[in-house]
LUMSEVEX-138987 format. One record per residue (C-alpha): x, y, z; residue in three letters. Coordinates in steps of 0.2 Angstrom, whole numbers, plus 2048, in hexadecimal, padded with zeros to 3 digits. Last residue first. Layout:
BEGIN
XYZALA...
***
This chain:
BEGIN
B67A6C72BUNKB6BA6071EUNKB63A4D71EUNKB6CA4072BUNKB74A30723UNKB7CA25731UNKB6AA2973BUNKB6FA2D74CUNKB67A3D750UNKB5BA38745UNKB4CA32750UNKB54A4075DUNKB4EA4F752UNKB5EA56749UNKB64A65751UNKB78A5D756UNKB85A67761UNKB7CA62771UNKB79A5076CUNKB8CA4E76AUNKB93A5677AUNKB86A4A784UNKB8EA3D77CUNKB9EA43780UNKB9AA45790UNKB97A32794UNKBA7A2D78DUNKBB0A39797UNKBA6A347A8UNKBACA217A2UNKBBFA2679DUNKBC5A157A2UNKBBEA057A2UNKBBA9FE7B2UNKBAD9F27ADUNKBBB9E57AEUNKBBC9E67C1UNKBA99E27C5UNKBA89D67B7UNKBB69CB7BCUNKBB29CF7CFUNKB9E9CA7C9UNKBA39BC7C0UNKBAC9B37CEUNKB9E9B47D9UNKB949AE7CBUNKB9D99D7CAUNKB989977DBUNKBA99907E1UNKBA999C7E9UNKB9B9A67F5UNKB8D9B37ECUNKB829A57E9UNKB819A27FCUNKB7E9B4801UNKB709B97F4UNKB6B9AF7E7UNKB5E9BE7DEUNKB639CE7E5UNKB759C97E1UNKB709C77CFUNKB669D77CEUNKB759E17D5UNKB809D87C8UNKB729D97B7UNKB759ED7BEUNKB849EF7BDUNKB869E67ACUNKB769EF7A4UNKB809FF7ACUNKB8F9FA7A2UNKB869F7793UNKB7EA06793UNKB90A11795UNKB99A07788UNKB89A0677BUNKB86A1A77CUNKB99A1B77AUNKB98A14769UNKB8AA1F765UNKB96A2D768UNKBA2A28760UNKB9AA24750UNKB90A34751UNKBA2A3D752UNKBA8A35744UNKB99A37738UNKBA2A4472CUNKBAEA38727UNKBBFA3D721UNKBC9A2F716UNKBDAA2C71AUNKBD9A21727UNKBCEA15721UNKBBAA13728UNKBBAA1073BUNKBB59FC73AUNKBBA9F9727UNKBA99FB719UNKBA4A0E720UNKB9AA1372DUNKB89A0C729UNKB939FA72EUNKB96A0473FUNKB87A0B743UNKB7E9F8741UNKB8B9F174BUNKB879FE758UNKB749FB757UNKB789E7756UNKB829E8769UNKB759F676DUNKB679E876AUNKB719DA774UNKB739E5783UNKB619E8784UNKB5D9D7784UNKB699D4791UNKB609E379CUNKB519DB798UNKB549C979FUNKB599D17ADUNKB4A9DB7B1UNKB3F9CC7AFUNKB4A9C27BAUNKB479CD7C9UNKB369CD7C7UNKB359BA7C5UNKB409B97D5UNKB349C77DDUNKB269BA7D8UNKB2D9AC7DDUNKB2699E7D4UNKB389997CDUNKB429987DDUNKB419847DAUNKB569867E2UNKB5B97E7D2UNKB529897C6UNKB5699A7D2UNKB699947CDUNKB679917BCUNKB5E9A17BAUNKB6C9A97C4UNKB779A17BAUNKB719A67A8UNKB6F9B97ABUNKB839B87B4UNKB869B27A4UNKB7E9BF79BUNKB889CA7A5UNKB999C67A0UNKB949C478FUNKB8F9D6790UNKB9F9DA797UNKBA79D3787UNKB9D9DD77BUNKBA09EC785UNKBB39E9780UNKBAF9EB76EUNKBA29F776DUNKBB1A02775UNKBBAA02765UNKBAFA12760UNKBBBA1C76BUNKBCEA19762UNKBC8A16752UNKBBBA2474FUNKBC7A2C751UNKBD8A2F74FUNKBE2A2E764UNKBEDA1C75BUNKBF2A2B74CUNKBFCA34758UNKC0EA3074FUNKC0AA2773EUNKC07A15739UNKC0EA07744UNKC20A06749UNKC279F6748UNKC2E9F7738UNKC3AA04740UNKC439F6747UNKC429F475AUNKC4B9F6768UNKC479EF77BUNKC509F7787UNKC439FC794UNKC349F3791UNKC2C9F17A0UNKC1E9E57A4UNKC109E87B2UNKC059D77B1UNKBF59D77A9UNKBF79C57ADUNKBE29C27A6UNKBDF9B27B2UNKBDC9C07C2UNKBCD9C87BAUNKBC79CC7CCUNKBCD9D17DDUNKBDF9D67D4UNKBEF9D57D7UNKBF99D97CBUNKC0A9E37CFUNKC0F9D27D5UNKC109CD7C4UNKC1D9D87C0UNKC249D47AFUNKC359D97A8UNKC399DB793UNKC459D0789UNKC419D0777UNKC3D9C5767UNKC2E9BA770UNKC279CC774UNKC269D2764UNKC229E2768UNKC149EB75CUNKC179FE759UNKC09A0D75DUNKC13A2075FUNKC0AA2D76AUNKC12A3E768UNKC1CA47777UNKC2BA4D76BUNKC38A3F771UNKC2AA3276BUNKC1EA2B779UNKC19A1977AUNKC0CA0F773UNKC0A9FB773UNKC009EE769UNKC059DD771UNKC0C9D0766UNKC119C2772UNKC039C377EUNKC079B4787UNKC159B9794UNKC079C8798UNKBF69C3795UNKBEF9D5798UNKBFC9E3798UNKBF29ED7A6UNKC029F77A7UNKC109FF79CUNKC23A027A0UNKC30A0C79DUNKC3FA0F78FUNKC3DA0977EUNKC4EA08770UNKC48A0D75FUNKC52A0774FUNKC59A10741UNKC6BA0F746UNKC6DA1F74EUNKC5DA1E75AUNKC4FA2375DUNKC47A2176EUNKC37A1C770UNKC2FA21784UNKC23A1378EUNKC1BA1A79EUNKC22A1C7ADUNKC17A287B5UNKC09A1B7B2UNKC03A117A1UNKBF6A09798UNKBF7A05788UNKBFC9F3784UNKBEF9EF776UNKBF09DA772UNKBF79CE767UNKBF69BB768UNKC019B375CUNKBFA9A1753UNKC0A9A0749UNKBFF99D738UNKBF29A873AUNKBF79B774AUNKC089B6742UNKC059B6730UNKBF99C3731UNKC059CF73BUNKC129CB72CUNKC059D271DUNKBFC9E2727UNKC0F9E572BUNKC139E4718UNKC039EF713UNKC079FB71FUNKBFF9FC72DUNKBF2A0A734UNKBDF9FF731UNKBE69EE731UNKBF09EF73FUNKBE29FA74AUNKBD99EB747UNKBE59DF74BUNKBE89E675BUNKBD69E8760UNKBD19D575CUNKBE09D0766UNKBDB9DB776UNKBC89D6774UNKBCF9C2775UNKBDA9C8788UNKBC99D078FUNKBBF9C378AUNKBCB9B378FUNKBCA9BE7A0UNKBB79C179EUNKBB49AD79EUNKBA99A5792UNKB999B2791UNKBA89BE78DUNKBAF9B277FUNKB9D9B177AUNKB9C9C5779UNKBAB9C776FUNKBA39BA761UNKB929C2763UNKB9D9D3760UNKBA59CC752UNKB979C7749UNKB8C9D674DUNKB9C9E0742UNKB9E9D4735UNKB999E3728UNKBA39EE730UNKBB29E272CUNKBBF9E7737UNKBBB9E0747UNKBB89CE740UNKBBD9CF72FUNKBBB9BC72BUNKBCE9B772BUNKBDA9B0720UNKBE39BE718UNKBD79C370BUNKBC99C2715UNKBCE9CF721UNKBD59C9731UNKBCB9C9740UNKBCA9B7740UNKBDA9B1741UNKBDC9AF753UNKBCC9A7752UNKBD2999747UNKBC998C752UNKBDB983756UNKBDF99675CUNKBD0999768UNKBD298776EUNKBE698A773UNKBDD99A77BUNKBD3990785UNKBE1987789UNKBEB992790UNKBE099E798UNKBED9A77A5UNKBF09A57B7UNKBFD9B27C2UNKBEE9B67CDUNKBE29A97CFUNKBD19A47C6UNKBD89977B8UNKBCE9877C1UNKBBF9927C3UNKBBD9957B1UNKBC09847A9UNKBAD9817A9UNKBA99937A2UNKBB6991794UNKBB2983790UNKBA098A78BUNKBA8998785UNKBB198C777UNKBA5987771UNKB9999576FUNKBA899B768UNKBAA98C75BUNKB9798E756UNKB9B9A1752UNKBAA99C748UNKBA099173EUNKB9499E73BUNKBA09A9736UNKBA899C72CUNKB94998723UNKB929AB71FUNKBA59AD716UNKBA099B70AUNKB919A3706UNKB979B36FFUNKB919C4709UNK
***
């Protein structure tokens, strides 16, 4: 890695802790429904942060493409999530979108979506979700596609202005396309958000019916967003964030048991000891998957047109992290409430708040699918388990 790239990474880093920091003061005052992080993400942006996971060549430091970078930007992810999950949540979304961008666009969309989150300071994000009346592309005569139907969970909806959506084709298949949002009219419901925690994401209900686009809007092939590894090894991304979550619930309690001179203890101690571990723990899956990744190939998931044998093991290491990380986060909770009891547990004490945030953004779907699949993985395998996930495993 050339000098100059190490010494922006770490520049970048320094900004996050930064900016988390800020983040976690400002936190309390955003906690409503209908809030978003305006100013933290105005500081995100004046960092260059928006830019960062662009490759090199377009102004950025790779993070979430470049495998190498890939503990980078998930200590980057994490601080964010040590800052305030919503910013988190809304940041992992951003960082997601321009790397699917970057792996299925063209070289012209690769080209104008770098522009925008670099020079325009555009937030993107990955607007899947749906319900029954989910989001159908229309062809029509004149080369365009008119949507129809609606998407929810969009997070940081009225400031997500290039938001990552997928919709189904008249044939049933999955189509990705970015919606300029700042181009179009679409309809929000924020009332149908209203949630115990995570309130300053607005991951409003927004429907898109009428909305055309130009073809160039379209994003690489029908069905290609379901490819793995991309789709499932992404996860790392999003447990990075949870695991920010918890290590500040780590930090407060400690702070907390500090002030209250709970420190000789010796359940507190106890307590402490097994919380401290679980963070630990967190931080050595954090570099195992960034250390899978970068074995992987040199972009996060390799390139789409090349077939590498180690998918599955990717995926399913990746879900290893997902599923432990959430436990580590459930549990650093149920130790943290062990450990302040009644009175910490009542607002304005921050870690009430971070427990609904976490609580609610831990709710990742496909858990018990997750799970399986690494079950479904160590089945098929024979190798011992000391090389079961070696990224270069000797022949049967």
């Amino acid at each position: 890695m050339q000098e100059c790239h190490t010494s922006s990474i770490a520049d970048a880093l320094t900004h996050a802790v930064e900016i988390a920091d800020y983040c976690a003061a400002n936190a309390a005052a955003i906690d409503n429904n209908g809030a978003f992080p305006e100013s933290e993400f105005k500081r995100i942006a004046k960092a260059g942060l928006l830019a960062a996971p662009l490759q090199r060549e377009l102004g950025g430091w790779g993070a979430g493409i470049d495998a190498n970078v890939t503990y980078e930007s998930l200590m980057l992810l994490k601080q964010m999530g040590r800052g305030n999950l919503a910013v988190g949540r809304v940041y992992e979304g951003h960082v997601n979108a321009l790397q699917l961008i970057q792996t299925f666009g063209t070289r012209e969309q690769i080209a104008s979506y770098a522009c925008d989150a670099r020079d325009r300071h555009k937030i993107f994000g990955v607007w899947n979700a749906e319900a029954s009346d989910g989001v159908k592309i229309i062809p029509l005569d004149n080369g365009k596609y008119r949507l129809e139907g609606s998407k929810t969970f969009c997070s940081g909806s009225g400031y997500v202005e290039r938001p990552f959506v997928n919709g189904a084709l008249p044939d049933g298949s999955w189509q990705m396309f970015i919606v300029p949002m700042d181009q179009v009219t679409t309809l929000s419901d924020p009332n149908w958000w209203q949630p115990s925690g995570m309130r300053a994401t607005a991951s409003y209900k927004v429907n898109f019916s009428g909305v055309e686009l130009e073809e160039s809007s379209l994003i690489a092939k029908p069905g290609d967003y379901f490819r793995q590894p991309w789709l499932s090894a992404g996860v790392v991304r999003f447990a990075a964030v949870q695991l920010g979550g918890a290590e500040a619930l780590f930090d407060l309690t400690r702070q907390y048991l500090q002030n209250m001179e709970y420190t000789n203890d010796p359940y507190q101690k106890e307590r402490l000891g097994r919380m401290a571990i679980a963070i630990e723990s967190g931080h050595l899956w954090l570099r195992g998957a960034a250390d899978m990744v970068a074995a992987y190939a040199p972009v996060f998931g390799g390139y789409p047109s090349v077939k590498n044998p180690q998918a599955d093991q990717l995926v399913a290491y990746a879900n290893m992290v997902r599923t432990t990380i959430e436990q580590i986060c459930i549990d650093t909770m149920q130790i943290c409430e062990r450990c302040i009891g009644t009175r910490g547990l009542l607002p304005p004490n921050p870690m009430e708040r971070i427990i609904r945030d976490l609580t609610l953004y831990l709710r990742q779907p496909a858990f018990d699918a997750a799970l399986a699949n690494v079950g479904q993985y160590v089945l098929a395998e024979t190798h011992p388990a000391h090389l079961l996930w070696n990224s270069k495993q000797p022949p049967d």
